[in-house]
N, C-alpha and C positions, 0 to 999 in steps of 0.2 A: 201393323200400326207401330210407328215408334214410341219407347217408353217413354222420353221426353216427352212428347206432347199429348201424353196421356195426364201426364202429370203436372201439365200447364206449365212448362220450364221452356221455353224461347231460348234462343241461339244467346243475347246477350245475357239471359238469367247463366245460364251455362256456364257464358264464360268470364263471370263473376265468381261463380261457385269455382269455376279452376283454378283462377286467380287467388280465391280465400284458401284453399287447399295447397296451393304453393306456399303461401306465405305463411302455415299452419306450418306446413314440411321445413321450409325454411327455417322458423324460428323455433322450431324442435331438434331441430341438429345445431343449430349456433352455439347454444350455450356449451352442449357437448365437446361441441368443437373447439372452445375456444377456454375450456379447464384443461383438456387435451394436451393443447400447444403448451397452456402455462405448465402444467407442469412436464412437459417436457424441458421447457427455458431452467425451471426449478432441478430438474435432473440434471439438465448439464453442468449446470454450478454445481449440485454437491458433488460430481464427479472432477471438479474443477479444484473445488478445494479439497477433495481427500487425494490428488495427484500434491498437491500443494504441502499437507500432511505427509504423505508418505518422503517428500523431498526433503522436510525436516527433520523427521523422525531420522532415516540415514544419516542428516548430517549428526543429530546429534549422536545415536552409535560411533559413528564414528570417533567422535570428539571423546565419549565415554573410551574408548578404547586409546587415545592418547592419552587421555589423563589417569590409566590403569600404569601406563609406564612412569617408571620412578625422575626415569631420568628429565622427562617431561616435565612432570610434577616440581622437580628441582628448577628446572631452566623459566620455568612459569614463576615460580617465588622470587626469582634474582631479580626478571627484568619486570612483574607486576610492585611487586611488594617489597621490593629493593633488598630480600632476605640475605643476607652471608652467611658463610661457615665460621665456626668460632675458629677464632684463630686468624681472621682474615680481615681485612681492613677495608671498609666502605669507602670508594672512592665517587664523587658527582661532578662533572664536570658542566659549567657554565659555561657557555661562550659570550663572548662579549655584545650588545646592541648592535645590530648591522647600520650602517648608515639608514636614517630615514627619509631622502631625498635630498631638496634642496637646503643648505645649511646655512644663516645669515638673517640680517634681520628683515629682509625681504622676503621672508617665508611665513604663507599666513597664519600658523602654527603660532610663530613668538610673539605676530602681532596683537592676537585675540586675546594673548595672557595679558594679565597685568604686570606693573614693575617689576612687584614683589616676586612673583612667580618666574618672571627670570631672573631676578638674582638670585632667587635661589638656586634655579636649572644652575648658575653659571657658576657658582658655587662648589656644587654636588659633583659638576663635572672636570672642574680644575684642580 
């Protein structure tokens, strides 16, 4: 005698019961499954940005270790901080406005000013 029909379970009771026991299995590994993957995604960023850190850190060692030399630290003051030696004489040089395209008064630059604002331009420049 089978135990199914002793126990009054039919072919399609069965395979409802298989059906509900899959989708039990189912949704008992998903959730697992799916903190799993996150944090794997979550692992490979922090491994992402502590390559990221480490690329910085180097650089700035490095940078500490130019700015340990003197001569460094001198060449850094001249051309940040425009520093001199006493004794020496601060020189800046300007260069003059490059041309800005078309020149006259057909350029829509002098036409948008007012009078006043070219005469003064024409002024300032003669």
């Amino acid at each position: 005698m089978r135990i199914g029909h002793a126990l009054g379970v039919t072919s399609g009771r069965r395979a409802a019961l298989l059906a509900a026991l899959v989708c039990v299995l189912v949704l008992s590994v998903a959730v697992p499954l799916r903190n799993y993957l996150g944090q794997r995604a979550e692992l490979a960023a922090v491994y992402e940005r502590q390559h990221m850190l480490a690329d910085k850190i180097a650089e700035l060692v490095r940078r500490r270790g130019l700015l340990a030399d003197p001569a460094q630290v001198e060449t850094q003051a001249r051309e940040r901080l425009r520093y001199v030696l006493p004794g020496q004489a601060p020189y800046l040089v300007q260069l003059p406005p490059g041309p800005t395209g078309a020149a006259g008064p057909s350029s829509g630059q002098t036409s948008t000013q007012p009078w006043y604002g070219r005469l003064w331009k024409s002024i300032n420049n003669g």
